[in-house]
N, C-alpha and C positions, 0 to 999 in steps of 0.2 A: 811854467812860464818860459823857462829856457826853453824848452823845446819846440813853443809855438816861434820862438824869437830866432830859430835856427832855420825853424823849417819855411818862414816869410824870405829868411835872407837868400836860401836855396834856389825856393819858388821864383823869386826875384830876381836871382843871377842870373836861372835859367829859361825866364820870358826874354831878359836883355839877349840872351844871346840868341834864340829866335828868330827876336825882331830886327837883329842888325841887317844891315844892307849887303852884308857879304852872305848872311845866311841864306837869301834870297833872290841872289843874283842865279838869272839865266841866261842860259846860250839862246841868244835868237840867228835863224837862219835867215838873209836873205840874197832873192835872185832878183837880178834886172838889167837892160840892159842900159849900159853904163855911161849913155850920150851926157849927160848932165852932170856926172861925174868930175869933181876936181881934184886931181893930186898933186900934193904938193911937200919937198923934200925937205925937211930943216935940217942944214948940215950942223953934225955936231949934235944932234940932238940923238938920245940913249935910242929911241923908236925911231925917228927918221921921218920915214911916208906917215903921209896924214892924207887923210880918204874926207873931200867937203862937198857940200853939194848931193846926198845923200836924204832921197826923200824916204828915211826910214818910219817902220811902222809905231813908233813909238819917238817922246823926245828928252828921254833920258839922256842924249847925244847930242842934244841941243847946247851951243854952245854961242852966248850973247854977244858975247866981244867981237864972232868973225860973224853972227846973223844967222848961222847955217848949222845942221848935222855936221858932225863929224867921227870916225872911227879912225885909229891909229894903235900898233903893234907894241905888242909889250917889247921891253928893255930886252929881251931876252933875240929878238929876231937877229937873223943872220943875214948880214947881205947878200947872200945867192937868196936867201927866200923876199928880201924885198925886191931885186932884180927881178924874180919870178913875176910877183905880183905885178910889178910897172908893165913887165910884158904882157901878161895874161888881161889887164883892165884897155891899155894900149891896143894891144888886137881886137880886143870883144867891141871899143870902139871903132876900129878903122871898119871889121866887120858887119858889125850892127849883129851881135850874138848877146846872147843872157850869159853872164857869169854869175856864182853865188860868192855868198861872205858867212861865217859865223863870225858871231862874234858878242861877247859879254856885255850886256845891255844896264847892267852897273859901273863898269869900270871904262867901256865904250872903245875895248882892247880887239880886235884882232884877232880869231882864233884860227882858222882856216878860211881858204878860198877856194875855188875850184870851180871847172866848166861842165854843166850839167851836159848830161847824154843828148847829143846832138840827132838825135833820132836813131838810132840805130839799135 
């Protein structure tokens, strides 16, 4: 009986851990361009830029209180990589160019960005 009562508790810990939301978090990539796009700076705040207005494919990102998508940078960003970013979303607007985003479609973090091959 012990041993059915060991091996329920195992099996048990080991679906929990599974099915957590970290287990199952992916990276979604996306490209577009970025007319629609609102950034916006919280001074003081560990991330900073916050990416709204984000017609993503998914609404994990969905957030009620502002109405809209949003994606913003783990605690860990650098200010030369959010400077980056302002500039890169800034041009691909003034331009009318696709830039891409990854970024963690559980936590709604920021992983990378970058400007896809401009045909070349």
């Amino acid at each position: 009986m012990r041993r059915i009562n060991r091996f329920l508790a195992i099996a048990g810990m080991s679906l929990l851990t599974l099915t957590s939301s970290s287990a199952w978090a992916t990276q979604v990539n996306y490209e577009a361009v970025p007319t629609t796009w609102l950034l916006q700076d919280y001074i003081g705040s560990p991330a900073g830029v916050v990416l709204w207005r984000m017609p993503l494919p998914n609404n994990n990102c969905y957030n009620s209180g502002v109405g809209t998508t949003g994606l913003s940078f783990p605690s860990t960003v650098t200010d030369q990589e959010a400077n980056r970013f302002w500039s890169l979303v800034l041009t691909a607007k003034a331009a009318n160019i696709v830039i891409g985003v990854w970024y963690d479609n559980s936590t709604c973090l920021i992983s990378s960005f970058y400007i896809p091959n401009l045909g070349g």
